[in-house]
C-alpha positions, -999 to +999 in steps of 0.1 A: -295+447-598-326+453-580-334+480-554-312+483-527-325+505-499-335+491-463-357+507-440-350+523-405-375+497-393-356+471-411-321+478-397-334+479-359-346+442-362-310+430-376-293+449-352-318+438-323-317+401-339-282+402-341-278+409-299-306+382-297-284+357-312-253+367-295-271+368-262-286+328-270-250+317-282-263+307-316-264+272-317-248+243-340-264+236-367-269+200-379-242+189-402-263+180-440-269+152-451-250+141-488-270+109-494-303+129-483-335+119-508-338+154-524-373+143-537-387+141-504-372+179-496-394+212-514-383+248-514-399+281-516-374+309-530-379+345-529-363+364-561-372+398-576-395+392-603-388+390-639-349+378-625-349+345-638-361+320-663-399+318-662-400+280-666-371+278-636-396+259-610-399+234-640-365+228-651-353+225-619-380+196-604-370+182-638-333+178-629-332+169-594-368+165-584-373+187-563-405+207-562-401+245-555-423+272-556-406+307-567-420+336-547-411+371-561-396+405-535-402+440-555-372+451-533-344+445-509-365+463-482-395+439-492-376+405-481-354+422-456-388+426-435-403+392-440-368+377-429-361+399-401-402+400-388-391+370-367-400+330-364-398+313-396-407+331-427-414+295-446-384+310-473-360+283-482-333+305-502-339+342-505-320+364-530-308+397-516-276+418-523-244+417-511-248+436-485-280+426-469-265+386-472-240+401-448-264+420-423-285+387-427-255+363-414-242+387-385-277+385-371-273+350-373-303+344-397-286+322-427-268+295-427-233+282-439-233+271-476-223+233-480-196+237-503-198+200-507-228+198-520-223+229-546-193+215-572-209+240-594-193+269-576-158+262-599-178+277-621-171+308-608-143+336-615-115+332-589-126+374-583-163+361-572-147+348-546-130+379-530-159+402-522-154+421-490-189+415-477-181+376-478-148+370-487-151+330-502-186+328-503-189+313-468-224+326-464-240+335-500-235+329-535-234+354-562-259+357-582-252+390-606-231+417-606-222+452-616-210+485-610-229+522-613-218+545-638-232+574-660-261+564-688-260+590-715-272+601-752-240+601-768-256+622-799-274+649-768-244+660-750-215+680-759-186+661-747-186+627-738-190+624-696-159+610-682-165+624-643-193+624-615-183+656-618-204+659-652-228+650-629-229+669-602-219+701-618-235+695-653-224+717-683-252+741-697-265+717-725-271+692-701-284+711-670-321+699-664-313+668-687-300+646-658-313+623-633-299+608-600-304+572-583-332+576-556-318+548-533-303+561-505-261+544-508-263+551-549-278+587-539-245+592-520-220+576-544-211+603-566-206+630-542-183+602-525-163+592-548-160+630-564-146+638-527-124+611-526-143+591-497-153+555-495-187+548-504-191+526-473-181+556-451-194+558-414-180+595-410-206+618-405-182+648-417-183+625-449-222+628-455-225+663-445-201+671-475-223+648-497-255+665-485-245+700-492-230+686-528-265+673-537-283+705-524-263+722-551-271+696-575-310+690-568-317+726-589-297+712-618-316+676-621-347+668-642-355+642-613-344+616-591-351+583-608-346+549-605-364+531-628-372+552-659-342+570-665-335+550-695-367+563-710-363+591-702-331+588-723-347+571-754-370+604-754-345+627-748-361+641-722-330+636-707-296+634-715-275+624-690-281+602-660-268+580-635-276+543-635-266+509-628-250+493-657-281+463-665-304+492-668-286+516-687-284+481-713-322+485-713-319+520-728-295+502-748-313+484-766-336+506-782-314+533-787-275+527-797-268+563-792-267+552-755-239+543-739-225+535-707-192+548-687-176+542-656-166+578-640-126+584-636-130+587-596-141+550-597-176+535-585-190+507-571-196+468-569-228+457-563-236+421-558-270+403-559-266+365-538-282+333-532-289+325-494-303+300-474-323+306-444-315+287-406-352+279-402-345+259-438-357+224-428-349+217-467-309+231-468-296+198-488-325+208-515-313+249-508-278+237-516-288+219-549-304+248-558-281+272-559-256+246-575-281+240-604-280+279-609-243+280-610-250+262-642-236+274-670-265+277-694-285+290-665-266+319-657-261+325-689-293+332-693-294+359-669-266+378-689-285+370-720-318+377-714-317+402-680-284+419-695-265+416-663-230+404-661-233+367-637-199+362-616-195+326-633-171+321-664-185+294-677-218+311-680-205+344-697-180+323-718-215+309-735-232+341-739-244+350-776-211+373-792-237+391-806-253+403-775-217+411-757-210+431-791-241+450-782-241+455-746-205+468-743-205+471-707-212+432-705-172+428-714-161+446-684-133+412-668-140+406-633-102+425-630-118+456-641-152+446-617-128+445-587-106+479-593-145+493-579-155+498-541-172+463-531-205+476-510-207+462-476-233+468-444-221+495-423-240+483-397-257+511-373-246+535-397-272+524-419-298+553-409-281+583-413-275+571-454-310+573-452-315+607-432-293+618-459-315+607-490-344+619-468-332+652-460-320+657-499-353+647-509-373+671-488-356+703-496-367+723-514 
C-alpha cells in the first residue's frame, strides 16, 4: 500500500472532468480486438516504485512481446494529477488504489477491462471480486491488499493493544511512544471506528467528533508518521503505532518482538488496482498486461518480496511457508479481509477529510 491522499486541486479536476464527460455523453468505445498483433502494440505503466519485480519490463516483452516501459508515481496524489491534468497523459495502465480507480471511472477517464482477454482473473479469490468501490472488477483489477491496524513492541508495552482506543487514549508507558498515519482518511480512521462511524462518512458532525478526538490525542503522540514508524519501533523510540499491515512486516523483519493487530472496533480495506486509461491506443496490450500479473508466480512475488497480501489464490497458495510463518498478518483469508470497511471515494466530500488532517496538523 502506497500513499493514499489526493489533493484539493486534484479532486476539483475529477469532479470538473466528471461533468465534462456527462455534459459530452461519453462516447462508445471501440470494441478490442482478440486476434490483435500484440507485438505491434507498446505500453507505458505508471506503478509506485520498488512495487514490482525489477526485471518486469523484461519478462513480460519475453512472454507476449510486447515492449513496455515502467514509469514510477511516489504517490496517489502524484498520478492522480498527471491523469486528471487533461488530454492524453501517454500512460497505458496506471496503478492507483481502490478508491481513486473509482473517482478515475466516474469521471469517465478509464476504460472497461476486457474480461475476455484476462482468463488470468480465475485466479482470483471469489472476495476480490466483491469490493464496494467496483463490485466485479468492471473497471480495475486488484493488485494488493490490506487492512490498517496497530504496529507495536510486544516486549515495550504493558498489555498487549487490542483497541484504537490504546491509541487514542494511550496508557502511561506508552504515552509519547506512539505515532499516527499522516494521510488524511487513515488520520481519521481510528477516531471513526472508536465512535462507531463509517470510515467513508460524509457527515460533517462525524469529523468534528474525530477532530476534537485527535486534538486530545496530538499531546500524547511522538509524531505523525507514515513512513518510518517501523523504525521508529526497531529503536524503540517508539512503542506503539498505527500502520498499514505491509509496513508494519517491514519492522517485522528485523525485529520479531513486533507484531501486528487488527483493533476490536474493526478497520479498513484498502485496495491497490490495475487500470487502463481511454486515451490507451494499446488496451489489447493493457489487457495482457494485467493478465500476465494475475499470474501466479508474479503475484506471488509481490507477497514474497513486498510483504503485501495479493487478492489472487493461486499466487498466495505458492508463497514460501516460511515467509507466511513469519509475517503473520500475511494469513489473514480474504473472509477475515472482508469483515473490514472497504474504502470508497466519497466524492465532493473528499476536501473536508483533508481540512480535517490540515486543521489537526496545524494546532498547536
Amino acid at each position: 500500500m502506497r500513499y493514499k491522499a489526493v489533493s484539493l486541486l486534484a479532486t476539483a479536476a475529477i469532479a470538473s472532468l466528471a461533468l465534462s464527460s456527462c455534459a459530452s455523453g461519453g462516447g462508445e468505445e471501440a470494441p478490442l480486438d482478440p486476434d490483435a498483433d500484440l507485438t505491434k502494440q507498446s505500453l507505458v505503466v505508471s506503478i509506485w516504485a520498488d512495487y514490482s519485480p525489477a526485471d518486469l519490463a523484461e519478462t513480460f516483452e519475453a512472454e507476449t512481446g510486447i515492449p513496455v516501459t515502467i514509469v514510477n508515481h511516489a504517490t496517489n496524489e502524484d498520478i492522480m494529477g498527471k491523469l486528471t491534468a487533461g488530454g492524453d497523459s501517454g500512460i497505458d495502465v496506471a496503478f492507483v488504489s481502490g478508491q481513486y480507480a473509482q473517482a478515475l471511472n466516474e469521471a469517465g477517464l478509464i476504460s472497461s477491462l476486457d474480461k475476455a482477454l484476462i482468463p488470468n482473473e480465475s485466479n482470483l479469490y471469489e472476495e476480490a471480486t466483491q469490493l464496494a468501490y467496483d463490485p466485479g472488477n468492471n473497471y480495475s483489477m486488484p493488485y494488493a491488499w490490506g487492512t490498517t491496524g496497530l504496529c507495536y513492541r510486544s516486549d515495550l508495552v504493558a498489555a498487549e493493544p487490542t483497541s484504537w482506543n490504546d491509541l487514542l487514549t494511550p496508557a502511561p508507558d506508552v504515552t509519547g511512544k506512539t505515532t499516527m498515519l499522516a494521510t488524511e482518511r487513515w488520520m481519521a480512521l481510528p477516531a471513526l471506528k472508536q465512535l462507531g462511524m463509517s470510515v467513508n462518512t460524509t457527515n460533517p458532525d462525524d469529523l468534528a467528533a474525530v477532530k476534537e478526538q485527535l486534538l486530545e490525542t496530538k499531546p500524547t503522540l511522538l509524531a505523525f508518521d507514515d513512513t518510518t514508524f517501523y523504525t521508529k519501533l526497531v529503536s524503540g523510540e517508539a512503542s506503539l503505532t498505527q500502520a498499514w499491515d505491509g509496513w508494519c512486516n517491514y519492522g517485522i523483519a528485523e525485529d520479531p518482538n513486533i507484531k501486528f493487530v487488527v483493533p476490536s472496533e474493526g478497520s479498513d480495506l484498502w485496495t491497490d488496482t490495475m487500470t487502463v486509461l481511454k486515451t490507451s491506443k494499446n488496451k489489447e496490450a493493457a489487457m495482457a498486461f494485467i493478465n500476465y500479473i494475475l499470474e501466479a508466480d508474479v503475484q506471488s512475488w509481490v507477497a514474497e518480496n513486498i510483504l503485501y497480501k495479493v487478492p489472487n489464490e493461486a499466487a498466495m497458495a505458492a508463497v514460501d511457508p516460511a515467509i507466511l510463518e513469519a509475517y503473520p498478518n500475511l494469513q489473514m483469508t480474504p473472509a477475515e479481509l472482508l469483515k473490514q470497511e472497504v474504502i470508497v471515494d466519497v466524492g465532493e466530500f473528499s476536501p473536508e477529510f483533508t481540512k480535517l488532517a490540515t486543521e489537526v496538523m496545524a494546532a498547536g
